[in-house]
N, CA, C and O atoms as a GROMACS GRO file, in nm:
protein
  400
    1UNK      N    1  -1.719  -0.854  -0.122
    1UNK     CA    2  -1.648  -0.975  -0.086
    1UNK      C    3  -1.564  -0.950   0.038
    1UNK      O    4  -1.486  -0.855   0.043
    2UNK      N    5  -1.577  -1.012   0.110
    2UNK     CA    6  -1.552  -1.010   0.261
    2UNK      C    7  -1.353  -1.045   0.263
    2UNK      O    8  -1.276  -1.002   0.349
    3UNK      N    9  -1.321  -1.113   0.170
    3UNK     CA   10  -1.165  -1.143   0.133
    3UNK      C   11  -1.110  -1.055   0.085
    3UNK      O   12  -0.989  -1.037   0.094
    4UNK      N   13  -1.219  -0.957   0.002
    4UNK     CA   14  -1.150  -0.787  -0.047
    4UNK      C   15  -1.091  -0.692   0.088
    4UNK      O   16  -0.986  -0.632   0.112
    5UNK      N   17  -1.233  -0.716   0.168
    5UNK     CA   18  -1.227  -0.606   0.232
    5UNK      C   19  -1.062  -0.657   0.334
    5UNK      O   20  -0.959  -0.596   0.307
    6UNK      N   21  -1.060  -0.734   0.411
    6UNK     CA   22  -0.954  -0.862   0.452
    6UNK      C   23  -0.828  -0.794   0.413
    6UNK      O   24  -0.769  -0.729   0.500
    7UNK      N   25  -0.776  -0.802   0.283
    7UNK     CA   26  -0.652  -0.766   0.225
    7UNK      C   27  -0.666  -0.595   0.216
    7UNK      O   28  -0.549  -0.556   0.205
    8UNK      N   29  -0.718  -0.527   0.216
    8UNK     CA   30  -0.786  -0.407   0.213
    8UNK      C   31  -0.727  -0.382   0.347
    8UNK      O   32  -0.630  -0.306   0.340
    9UNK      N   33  -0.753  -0.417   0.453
    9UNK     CA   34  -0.741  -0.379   0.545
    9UNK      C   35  -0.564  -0.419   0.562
    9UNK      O   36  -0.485  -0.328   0.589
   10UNK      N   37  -0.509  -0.578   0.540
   10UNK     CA   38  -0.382  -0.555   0.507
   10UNK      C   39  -0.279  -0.465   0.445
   10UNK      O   40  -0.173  -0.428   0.495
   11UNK      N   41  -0.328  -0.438   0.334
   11UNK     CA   42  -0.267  -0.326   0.265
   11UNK      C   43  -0.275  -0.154   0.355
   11UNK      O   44  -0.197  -0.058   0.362
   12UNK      N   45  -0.371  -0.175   0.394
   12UNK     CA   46  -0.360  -0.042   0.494
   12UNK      C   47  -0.230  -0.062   0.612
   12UNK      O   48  -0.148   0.025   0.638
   13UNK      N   49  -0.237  -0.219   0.682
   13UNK     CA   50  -0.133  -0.221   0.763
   13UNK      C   51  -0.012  -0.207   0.709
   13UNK      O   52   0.058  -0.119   0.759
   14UNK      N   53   0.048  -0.293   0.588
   14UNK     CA   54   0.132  -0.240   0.531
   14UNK      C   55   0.226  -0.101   0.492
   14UNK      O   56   0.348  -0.085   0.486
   15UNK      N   57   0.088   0.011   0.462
   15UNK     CA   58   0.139   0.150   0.419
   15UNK      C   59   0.149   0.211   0.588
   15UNK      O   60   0.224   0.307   0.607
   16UNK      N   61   0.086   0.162   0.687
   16UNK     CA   62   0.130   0.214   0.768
   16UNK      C   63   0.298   0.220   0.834
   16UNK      O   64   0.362   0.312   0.886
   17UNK      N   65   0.337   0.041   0.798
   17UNK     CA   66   0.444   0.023   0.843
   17UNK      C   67   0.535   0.102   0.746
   17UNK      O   68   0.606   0.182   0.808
   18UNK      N   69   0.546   0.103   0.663
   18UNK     CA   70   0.559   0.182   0.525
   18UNK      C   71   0.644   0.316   0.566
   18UNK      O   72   0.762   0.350   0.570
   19UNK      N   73   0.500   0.379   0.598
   19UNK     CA   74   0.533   0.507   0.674
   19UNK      C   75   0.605   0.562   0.799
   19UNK      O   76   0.649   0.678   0.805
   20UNK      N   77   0.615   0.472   0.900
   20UNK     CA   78   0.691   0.454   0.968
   20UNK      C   79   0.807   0.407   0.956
   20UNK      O   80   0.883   0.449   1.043
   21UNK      N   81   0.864   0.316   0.862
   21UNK     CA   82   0.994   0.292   0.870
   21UNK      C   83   1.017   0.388   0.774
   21UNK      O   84   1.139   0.381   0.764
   22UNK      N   85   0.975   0.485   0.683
   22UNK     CA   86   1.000   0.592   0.650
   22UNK      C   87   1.049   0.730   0.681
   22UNK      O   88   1.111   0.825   0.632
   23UNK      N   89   0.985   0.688   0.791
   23UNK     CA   90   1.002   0.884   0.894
   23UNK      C   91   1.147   0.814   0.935
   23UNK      O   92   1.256   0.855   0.895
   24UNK      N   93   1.128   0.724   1.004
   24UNK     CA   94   1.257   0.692   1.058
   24UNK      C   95   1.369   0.707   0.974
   24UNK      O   96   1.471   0.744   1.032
   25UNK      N   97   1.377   0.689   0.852
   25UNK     CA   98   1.491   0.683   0.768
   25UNK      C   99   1.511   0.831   0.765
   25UNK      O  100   1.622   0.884   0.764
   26UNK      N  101   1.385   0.901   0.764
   26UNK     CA  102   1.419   1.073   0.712
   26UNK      C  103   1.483   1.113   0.864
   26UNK      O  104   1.569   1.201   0.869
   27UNK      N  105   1.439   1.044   0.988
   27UNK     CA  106   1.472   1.100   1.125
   27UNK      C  107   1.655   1.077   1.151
   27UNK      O  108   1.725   1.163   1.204
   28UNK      N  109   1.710   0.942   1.101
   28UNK     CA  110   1.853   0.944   1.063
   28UNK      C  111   1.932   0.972   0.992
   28UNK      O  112   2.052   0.945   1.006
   29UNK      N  113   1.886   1.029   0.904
   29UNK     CA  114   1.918   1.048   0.743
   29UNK      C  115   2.070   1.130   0.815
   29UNK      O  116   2.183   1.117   0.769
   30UNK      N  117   2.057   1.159   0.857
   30UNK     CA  118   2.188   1.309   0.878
   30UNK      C  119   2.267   1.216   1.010
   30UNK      O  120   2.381   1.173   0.989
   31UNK      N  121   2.227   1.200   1.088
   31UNK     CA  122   2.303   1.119   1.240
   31UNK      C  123   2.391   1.007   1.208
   31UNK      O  124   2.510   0.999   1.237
   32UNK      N  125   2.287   0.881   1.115
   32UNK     CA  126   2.328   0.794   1.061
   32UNK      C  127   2.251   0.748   0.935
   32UNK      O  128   2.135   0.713   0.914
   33UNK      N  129   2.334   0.758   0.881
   33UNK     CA  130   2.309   0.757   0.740
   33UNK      C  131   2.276   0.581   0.701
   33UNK      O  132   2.180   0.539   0.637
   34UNK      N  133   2.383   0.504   0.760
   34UNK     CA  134   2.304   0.356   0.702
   34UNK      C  135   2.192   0.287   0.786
   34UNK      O  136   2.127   0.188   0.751
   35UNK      N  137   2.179   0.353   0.900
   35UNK     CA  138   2.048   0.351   0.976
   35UNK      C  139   1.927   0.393   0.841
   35UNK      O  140   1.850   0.332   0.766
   36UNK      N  141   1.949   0.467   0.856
   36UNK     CA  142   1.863   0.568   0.763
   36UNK      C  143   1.832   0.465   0.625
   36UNK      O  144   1.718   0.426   0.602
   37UNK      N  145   1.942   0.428   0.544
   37UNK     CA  146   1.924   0.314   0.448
   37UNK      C  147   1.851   0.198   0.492
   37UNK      O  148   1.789   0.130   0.410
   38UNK      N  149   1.855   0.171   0.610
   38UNK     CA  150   1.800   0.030   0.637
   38UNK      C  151   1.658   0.046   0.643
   38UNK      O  152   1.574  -0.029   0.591
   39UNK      N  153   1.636   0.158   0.716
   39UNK     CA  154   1.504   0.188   0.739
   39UNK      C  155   1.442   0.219   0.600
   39UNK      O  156   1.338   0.166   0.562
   40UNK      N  157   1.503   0.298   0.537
   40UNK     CA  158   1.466   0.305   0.366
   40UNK      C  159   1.405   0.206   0.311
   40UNK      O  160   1.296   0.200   0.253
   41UNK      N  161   1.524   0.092   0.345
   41UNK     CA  162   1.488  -0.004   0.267
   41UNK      C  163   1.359  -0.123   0.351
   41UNK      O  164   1.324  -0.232   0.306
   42UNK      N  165   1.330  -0.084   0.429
   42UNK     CA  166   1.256  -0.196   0.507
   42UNK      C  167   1.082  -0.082   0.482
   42UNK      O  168   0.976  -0.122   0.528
   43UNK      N  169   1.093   0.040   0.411
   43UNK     CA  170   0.990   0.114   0.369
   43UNK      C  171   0.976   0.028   0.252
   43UNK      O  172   0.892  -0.062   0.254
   44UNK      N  173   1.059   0.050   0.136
   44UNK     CA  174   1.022   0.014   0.031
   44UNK      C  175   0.984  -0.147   0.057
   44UNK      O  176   0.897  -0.172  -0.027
   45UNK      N  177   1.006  -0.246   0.122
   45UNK     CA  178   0.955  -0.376   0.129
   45UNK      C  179   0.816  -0.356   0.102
   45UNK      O  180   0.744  -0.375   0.004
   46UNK      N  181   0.794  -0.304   0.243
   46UNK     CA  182   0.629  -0.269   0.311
   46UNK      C  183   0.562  -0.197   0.164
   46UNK      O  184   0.455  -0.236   0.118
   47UNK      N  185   0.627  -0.110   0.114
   47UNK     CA  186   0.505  -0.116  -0.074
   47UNK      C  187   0.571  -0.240  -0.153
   47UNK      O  188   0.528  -0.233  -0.268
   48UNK      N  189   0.644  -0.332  -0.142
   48UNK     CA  190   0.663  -0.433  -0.205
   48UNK      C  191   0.515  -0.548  -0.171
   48UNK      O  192   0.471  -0.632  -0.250
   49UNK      N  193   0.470  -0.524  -0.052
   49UNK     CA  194   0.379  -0.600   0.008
   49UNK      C  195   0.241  -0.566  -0.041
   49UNK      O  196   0.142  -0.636  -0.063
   50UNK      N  197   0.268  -0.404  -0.055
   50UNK     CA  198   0.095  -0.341  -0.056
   50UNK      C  199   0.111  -0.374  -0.250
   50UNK      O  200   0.008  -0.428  -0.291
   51UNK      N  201   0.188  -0.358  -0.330
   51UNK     CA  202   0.201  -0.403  -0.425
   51UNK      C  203   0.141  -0.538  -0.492
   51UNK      O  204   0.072  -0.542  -0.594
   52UNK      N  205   0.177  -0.632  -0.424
   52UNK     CA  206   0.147  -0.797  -0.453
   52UNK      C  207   0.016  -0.807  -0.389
   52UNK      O  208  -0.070  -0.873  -0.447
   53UNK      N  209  -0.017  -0.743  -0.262
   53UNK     CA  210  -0.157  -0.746  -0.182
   53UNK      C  211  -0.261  -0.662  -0.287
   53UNK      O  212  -0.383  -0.675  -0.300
   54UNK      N  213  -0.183  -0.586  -0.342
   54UNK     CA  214  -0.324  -0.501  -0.460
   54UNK      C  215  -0.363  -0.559  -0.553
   54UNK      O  216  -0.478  -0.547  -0.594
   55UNK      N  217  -0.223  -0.678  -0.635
   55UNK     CA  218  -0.266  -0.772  -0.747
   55UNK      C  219  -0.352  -0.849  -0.685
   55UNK      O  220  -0.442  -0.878  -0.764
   56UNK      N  221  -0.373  -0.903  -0.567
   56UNK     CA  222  -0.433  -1.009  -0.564
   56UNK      C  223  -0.575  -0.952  -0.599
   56UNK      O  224  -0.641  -0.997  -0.693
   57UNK      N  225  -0.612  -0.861  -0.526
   57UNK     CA  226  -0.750  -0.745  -0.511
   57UNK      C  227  -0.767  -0.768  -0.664
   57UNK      O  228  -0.872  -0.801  -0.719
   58UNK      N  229  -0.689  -0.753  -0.704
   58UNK     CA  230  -0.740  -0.686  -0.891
   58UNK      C  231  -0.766  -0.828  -0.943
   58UNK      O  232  -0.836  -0.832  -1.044
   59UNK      N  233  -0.733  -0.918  -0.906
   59UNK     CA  234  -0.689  -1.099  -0.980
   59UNK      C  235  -0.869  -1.136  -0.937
   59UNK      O  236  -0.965  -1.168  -1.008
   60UNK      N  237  -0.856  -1.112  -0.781
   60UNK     CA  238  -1.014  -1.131  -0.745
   60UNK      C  239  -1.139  -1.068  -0.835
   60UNK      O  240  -1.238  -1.110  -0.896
   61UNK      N  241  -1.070  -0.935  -0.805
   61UNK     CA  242  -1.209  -0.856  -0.934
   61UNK      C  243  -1.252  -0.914  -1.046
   61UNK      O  244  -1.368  -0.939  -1.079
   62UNK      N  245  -1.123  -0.941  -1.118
   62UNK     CA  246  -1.116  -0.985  -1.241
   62UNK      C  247  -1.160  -1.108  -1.274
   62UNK      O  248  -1.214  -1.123  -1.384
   63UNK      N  249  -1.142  -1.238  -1.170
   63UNK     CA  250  -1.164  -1.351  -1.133
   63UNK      C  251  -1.358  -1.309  -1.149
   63UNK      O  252  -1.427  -1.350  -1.243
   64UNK      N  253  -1.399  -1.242  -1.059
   64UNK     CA  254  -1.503  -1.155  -1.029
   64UNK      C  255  -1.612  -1.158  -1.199
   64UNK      O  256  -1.704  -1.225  -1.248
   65UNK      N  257  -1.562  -1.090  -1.220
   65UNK     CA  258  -1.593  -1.042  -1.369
   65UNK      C  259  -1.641  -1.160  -1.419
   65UNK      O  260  -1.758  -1.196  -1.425
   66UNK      N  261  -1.543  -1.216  -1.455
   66UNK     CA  262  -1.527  -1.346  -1.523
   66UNK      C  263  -1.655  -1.432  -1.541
   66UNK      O  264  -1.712  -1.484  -1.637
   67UNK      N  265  -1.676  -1.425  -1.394
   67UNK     CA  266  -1.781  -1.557  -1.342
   67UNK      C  267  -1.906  -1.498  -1.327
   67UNK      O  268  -1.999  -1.574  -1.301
   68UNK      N  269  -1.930  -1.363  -1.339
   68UNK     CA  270  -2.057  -1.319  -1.252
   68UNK      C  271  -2.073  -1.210  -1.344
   68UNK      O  272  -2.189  -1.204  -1.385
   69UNK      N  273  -1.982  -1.104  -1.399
   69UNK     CA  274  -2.067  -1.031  -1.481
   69UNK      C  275  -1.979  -0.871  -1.452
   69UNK      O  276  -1.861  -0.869  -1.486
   70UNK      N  277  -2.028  -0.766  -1.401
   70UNK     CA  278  -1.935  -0.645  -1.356
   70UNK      C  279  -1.998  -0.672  -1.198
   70UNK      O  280  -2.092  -0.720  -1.137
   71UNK      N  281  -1.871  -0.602  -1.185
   71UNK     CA  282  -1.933  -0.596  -0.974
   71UNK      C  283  -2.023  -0.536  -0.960
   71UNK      O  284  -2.058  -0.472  -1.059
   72UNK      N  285  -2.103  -0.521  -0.840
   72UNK     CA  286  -2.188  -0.481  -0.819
   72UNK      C  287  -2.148  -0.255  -0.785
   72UNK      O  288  -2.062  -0.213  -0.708
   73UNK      N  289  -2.240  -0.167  -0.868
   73UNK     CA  290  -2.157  -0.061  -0.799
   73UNK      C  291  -2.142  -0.021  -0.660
   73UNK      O  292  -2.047   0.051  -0.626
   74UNK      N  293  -2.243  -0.069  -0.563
   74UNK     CA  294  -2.176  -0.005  -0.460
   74UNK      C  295  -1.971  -0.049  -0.437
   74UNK      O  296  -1.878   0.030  -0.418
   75UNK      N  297  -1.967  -0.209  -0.448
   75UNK     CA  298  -1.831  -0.259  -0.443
   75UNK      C  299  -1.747  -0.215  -0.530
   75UNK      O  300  -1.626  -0.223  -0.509
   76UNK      N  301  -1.791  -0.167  -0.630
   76UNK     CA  302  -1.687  -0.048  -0.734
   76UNK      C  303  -1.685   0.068  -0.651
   76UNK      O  304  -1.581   0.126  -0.620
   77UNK      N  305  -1.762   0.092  -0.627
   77UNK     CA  306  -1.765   0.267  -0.548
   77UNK      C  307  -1.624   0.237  -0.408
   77UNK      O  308  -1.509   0.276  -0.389
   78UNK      N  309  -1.707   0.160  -0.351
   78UNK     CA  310  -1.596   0.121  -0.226
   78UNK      C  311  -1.503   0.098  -0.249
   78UNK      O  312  -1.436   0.102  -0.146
   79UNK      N  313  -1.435   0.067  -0.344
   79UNK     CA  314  -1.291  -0.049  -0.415
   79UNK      C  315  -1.247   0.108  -0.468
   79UNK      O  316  -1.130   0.145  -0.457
   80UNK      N  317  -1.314   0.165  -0.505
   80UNK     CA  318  -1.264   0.308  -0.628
   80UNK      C  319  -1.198   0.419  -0.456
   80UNK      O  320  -1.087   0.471  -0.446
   81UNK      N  321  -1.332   0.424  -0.329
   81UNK     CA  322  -1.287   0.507  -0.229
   81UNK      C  323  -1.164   0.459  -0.179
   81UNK      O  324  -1.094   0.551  -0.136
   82UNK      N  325  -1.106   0.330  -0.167
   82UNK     CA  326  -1.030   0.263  -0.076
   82UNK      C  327  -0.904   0.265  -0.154
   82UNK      O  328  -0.803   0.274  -0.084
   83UNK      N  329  -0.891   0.260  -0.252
   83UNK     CA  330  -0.810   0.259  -0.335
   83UNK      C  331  -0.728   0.406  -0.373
   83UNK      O  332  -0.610   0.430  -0.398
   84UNK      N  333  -0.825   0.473  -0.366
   84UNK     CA  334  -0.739   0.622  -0.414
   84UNK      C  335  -0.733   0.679  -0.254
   84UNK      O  336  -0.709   0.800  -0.251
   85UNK      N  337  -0.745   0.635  -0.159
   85UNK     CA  338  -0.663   0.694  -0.041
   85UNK      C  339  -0.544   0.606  -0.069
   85UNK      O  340  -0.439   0.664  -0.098
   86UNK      N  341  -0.547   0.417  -0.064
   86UNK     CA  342  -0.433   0.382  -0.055
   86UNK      C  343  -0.314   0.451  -0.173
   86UNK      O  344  -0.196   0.415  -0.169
   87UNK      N  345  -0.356   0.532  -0.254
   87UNK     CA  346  -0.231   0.552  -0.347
   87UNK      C  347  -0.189   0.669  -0.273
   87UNK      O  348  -0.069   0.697  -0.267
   88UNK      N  349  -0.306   0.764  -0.197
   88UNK     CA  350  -0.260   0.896  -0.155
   88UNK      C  351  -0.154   0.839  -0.045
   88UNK      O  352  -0.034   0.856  -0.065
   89UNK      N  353  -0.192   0.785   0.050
   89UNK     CA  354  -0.051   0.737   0.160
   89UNK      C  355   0.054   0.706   0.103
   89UNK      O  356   0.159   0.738   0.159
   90UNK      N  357   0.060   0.642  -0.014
   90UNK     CA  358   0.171   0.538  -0.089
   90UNK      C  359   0.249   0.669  -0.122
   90UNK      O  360   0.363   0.694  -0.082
   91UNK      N  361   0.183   0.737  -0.189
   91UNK     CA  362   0.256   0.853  -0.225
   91UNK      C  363   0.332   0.976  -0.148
   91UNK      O  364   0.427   1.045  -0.185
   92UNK      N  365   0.256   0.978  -0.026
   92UNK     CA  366   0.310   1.034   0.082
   92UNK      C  367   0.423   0.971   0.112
   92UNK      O  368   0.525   1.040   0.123
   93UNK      N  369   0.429   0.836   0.130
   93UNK     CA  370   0.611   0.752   0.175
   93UNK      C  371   0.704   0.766   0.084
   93UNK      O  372   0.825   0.786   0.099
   94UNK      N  373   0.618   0.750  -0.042
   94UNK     CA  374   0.723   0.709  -0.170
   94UNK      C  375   0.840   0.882  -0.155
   94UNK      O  376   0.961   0.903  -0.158
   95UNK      N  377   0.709   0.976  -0.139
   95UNK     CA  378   0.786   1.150  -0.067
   95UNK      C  379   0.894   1.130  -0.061
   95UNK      O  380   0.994   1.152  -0.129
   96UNK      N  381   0.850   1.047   0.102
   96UNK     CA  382   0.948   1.065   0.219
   96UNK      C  383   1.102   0.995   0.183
   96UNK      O  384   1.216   1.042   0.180
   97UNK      N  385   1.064   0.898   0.166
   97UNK     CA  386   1.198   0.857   0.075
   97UNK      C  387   1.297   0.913  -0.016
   97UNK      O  388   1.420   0.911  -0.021
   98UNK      N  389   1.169   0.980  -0.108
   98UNK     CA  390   1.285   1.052  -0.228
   98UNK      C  391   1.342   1.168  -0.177
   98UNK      O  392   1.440   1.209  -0.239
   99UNK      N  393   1.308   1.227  -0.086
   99UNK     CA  394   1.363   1.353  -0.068
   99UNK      C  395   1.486   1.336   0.076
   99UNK      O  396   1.482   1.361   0.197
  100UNK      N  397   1.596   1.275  -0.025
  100UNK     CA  398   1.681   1.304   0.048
  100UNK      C  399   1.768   1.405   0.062
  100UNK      O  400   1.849   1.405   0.155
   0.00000   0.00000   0.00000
């Protein structure tokens, strides 16, 4: 589904921004510290986004299911590859954050 791949690709922009306003928070953390919070907090938005952008993915699947039967596997295979990088990045920020 061409609307998977769509948000798929959103959610990637997301963890990118993610990650970037991440480093930044770790890059002030010590200089300025509520710099550093802001940027924190404008990380955690960006997985607030990839969050609600993943339900939709799963609402579709499921929607998916519903009407048609199981997905087809290559689109499980792809949904299964795309998916366990997006948790590996997620997890890389979620890091960067905690380790203050």
């Amino acid at each position: 589904m061409k609307i998977i791949q769509n948000i798929s690709d959103q959610i990637d922009e997301e963890i990118t921004d993610a990650n970037r306003y991440a480093m930044c928070s770790v890059r002030y953390r010590e200089s300025d510290p509520e710099l550093s919070r802001t940027y924190a907090q404008l990380a955690t938005e960006e997985l607030g986004h990839v969050d609600r952008l993943h339900a939709q993915v799963v609402r579709l699947i499921n929607e998916y299911k519903a009407s048609k039967g199981d997905i087809p596997p290559h689109m499980k295979t792809i949904y299964e590859y795309v998916h366990d990088r997006e948790i590996e990045k997620v997890a890389q920020v979620k890091n960067l954050l905690a380790n203050k």
